[in-house]
C-alpha positions in Angstrom: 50.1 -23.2 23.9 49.3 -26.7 24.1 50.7 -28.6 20.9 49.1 -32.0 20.1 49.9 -34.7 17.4 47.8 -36.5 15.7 50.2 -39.4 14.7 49.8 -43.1 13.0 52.1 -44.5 10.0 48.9 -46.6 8.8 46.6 -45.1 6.7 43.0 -45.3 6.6 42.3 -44.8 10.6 40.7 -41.4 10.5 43.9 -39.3 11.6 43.3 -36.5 9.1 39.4 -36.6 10.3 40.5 -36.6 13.7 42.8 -33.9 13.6 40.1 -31.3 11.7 37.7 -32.5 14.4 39.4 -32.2 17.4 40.7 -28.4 16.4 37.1 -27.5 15.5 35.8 -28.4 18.7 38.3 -26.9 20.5 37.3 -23.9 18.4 33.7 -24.4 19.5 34.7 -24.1 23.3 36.6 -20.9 22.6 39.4 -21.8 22.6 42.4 -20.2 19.8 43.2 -22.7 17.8 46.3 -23.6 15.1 46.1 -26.2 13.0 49.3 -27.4 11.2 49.5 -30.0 7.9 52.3 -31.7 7.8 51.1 -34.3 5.6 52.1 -34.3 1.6 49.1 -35.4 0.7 47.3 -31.9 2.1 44.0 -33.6 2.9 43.3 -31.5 6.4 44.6 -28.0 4.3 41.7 -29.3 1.2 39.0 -29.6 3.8 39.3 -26.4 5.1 40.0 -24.9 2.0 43.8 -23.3 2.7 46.1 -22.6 -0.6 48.9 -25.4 -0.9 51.0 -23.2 -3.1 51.5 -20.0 -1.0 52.3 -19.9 2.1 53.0 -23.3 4.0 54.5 -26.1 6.5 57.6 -26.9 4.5 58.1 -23.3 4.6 58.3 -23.0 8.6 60.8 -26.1 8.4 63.2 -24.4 6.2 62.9 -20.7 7.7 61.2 -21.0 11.6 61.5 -17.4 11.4 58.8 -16.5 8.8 56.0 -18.6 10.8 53.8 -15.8 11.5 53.7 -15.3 7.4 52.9 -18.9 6.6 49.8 -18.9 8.9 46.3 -18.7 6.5 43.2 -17.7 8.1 40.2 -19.6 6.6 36.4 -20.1 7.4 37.4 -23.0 9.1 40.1 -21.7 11.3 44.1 -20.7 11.2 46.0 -23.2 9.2 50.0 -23.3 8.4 48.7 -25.6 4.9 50.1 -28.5 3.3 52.9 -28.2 0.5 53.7 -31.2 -2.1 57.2 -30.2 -1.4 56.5 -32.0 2.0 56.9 -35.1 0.2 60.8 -34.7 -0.3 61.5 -33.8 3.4 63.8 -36.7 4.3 66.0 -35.8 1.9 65.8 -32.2 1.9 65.7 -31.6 5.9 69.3 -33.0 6.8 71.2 -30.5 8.4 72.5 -30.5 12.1 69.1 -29.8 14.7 66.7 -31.0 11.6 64.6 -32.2 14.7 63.9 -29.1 16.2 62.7 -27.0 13.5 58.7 -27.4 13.7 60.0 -26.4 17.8 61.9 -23.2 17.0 58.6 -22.4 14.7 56.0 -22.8 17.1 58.5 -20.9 20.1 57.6 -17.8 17.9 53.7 -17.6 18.0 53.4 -19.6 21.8 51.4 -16.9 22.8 48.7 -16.6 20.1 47.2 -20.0 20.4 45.8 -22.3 23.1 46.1 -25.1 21.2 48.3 -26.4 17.9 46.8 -29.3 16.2 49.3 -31.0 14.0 48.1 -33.3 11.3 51.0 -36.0 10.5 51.4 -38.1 7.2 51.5 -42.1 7.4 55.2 -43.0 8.4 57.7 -42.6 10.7 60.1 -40.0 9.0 61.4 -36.6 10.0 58.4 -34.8 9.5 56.6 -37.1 11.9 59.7 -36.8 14.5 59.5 -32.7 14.2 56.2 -33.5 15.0 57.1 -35.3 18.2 60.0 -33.1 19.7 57.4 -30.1 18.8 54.2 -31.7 21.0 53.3 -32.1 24.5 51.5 -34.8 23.8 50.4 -37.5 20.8 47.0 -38.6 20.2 46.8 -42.2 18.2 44.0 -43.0 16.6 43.8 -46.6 15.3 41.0 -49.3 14.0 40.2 -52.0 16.1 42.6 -54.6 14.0 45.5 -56.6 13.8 47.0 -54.1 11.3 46.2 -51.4 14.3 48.1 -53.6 16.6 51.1 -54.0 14.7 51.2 -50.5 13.7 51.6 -49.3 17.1 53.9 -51.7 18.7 56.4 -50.2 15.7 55.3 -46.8 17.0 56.6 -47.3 20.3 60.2 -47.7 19.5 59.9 -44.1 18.1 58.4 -42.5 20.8 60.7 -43.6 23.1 63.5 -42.8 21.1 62.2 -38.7 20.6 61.1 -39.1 24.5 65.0 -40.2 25.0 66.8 -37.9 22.8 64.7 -34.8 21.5 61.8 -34.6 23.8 61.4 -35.9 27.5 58.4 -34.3 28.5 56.5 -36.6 25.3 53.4 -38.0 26.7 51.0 -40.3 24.9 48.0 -38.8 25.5 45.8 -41.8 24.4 44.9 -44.4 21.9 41.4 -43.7 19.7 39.7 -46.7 18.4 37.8 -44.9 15.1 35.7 -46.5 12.6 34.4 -48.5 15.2 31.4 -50.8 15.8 30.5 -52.4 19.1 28.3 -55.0 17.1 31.1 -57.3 16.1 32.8 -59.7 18.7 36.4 -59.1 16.9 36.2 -55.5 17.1 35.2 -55.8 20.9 38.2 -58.6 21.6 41.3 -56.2 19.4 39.8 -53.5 21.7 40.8 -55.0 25.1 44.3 -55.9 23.8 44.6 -52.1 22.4 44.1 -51.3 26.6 46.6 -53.6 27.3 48.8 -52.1 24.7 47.6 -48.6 25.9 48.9 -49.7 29.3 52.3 -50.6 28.0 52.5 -47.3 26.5 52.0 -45.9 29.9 48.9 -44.3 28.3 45.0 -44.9 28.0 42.8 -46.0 25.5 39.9 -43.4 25.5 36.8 -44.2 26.6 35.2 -42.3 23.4 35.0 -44.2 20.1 34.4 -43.1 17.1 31.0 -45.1 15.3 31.6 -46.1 11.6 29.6 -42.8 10.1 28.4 -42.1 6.7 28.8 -38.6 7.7 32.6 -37.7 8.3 33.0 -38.6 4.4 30.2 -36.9 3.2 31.3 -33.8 5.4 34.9 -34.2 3.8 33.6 -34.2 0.3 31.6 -31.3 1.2 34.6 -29.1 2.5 33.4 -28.8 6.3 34.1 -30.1 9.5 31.2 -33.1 11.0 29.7 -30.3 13.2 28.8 -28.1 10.6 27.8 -30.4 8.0 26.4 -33.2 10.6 25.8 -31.3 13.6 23.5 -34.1 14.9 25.6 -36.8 13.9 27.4 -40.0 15.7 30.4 -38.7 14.6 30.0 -35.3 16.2 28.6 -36.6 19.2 32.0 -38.9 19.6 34.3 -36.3 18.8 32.5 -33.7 20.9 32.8 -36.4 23.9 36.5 -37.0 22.5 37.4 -33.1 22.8 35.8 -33.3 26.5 38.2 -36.0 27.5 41.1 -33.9 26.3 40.1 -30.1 27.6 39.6 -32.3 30.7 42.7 -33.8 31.0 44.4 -30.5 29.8 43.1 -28.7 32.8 44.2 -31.7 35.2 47.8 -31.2 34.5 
């Protein structure tokens, strides 16, 4: 099973969106996918309409043992769901190894899954590290801003710290520019220093984008993911394009 974070401590850039759209492509290509929320704020588990008070992620952090229980199968796919308790994991995940548990979770369903896609919330806390020593690789989505900018040059300290300590074989699998629009000369400019800062990353910036699309709200008010609800739109195109660079660079490796 190939686990992938969708990680980014600003808000706003489309991580949730990307995370929902890059498992339901996968899905579309056949292959079994997992998706995991470990985000408070349970966005990813309302789109695909998972329950936030059975079953869910703070579960598998307390108990790795029961994660076969926790999983939900929706319409939309197999999701470990959100839990507000989420929100008090800092405090409440402190023993010796807190790390490691999303790793000992996932050890115990490897082989039922191709893919685990794991939704992250906006900071750089130890559900966000769990999320990194679990992976083999992070995806970061960002805007093409200043704010982007900044946001992942603080990001690199903590990859290199789980890469150091919890998880050596870490790889940055690549920087996606969302929300974006070719039309305006300062979006183009903050794109060619996100390559540079790709390259310092020892990663890639994607050569998809993801187009500023009406759809991917509408589609997340409606409960679905952009292919069903906008099969024929930007957005779908882009992340269909976006899954094809990963599956591609999955089967590379």
């Amino acid at each position: 099973m190939q686990t992938i974070a969708i990680i980014c401590q600003k808000g706003g850039v489309g991580k949730t969106t990307t995370a929902g759209a890059v498992g339901a492509g996968l899905m579309r290509k056949g292959y079994r996918v997992l998706f995991i929320d470990l985000d408070a704020q349970g966005n990813l588990s309302y789109t695909m309409r998972a329950n936030t008070q059975g079953y869910n992620a703070a579960g598998i952090l307390q108990r790795p043992e029961t994660t076969k229980e926790e999983i939900q199968r929706t319409d939309q796919g197999d999701i470990i769901a959100s839990s507000i308790e989420l929100a008090g994991a800092d405090t409440t995940i402190t023993a010796t190894g807190k790390e490691y548990r999303l790793r000992e979770a996932l050890q115990t369903i490897a082989g039922d899954y191709d893919f685990c896609i794991i939704d992250t919330p906006p900071a750089l806390g130890i559900l966000t590290i769990n999320a990194l020593t679990a992976c083999d690789g992070a995806i970061i989505p960002a805007q093409a801003d200043i704010y982007s900018l900044q946001g992942i040059a603080q990001l690199y300290s903590t990859l290199e710290a789980v890469k150091r300590y919890c998880n050596p074989s870490l790889q940055v699998m690549g920087i996606l520019l969302t929300r974006y629009n070719p039309r305006l000369i300062i979006r183009r400019e903050v794109a060619e220093t996100l390559k540079e800062t790709a390259g310092e990353l020892h990663t890639r910036l994607y050569n998809t984008t993801i187009r500023e699309c009406t759809a991917i709200s509408e589609a997340a008010a409606k409960r679905q993911n952009i292919y069903d609800y906008a099969p024929k739109s930007n957005a779908a195109a882009d992340y269909s394009r976006l899954v094809d660079e990963i599956t591609e660079g999955s089967s590379r490796q």
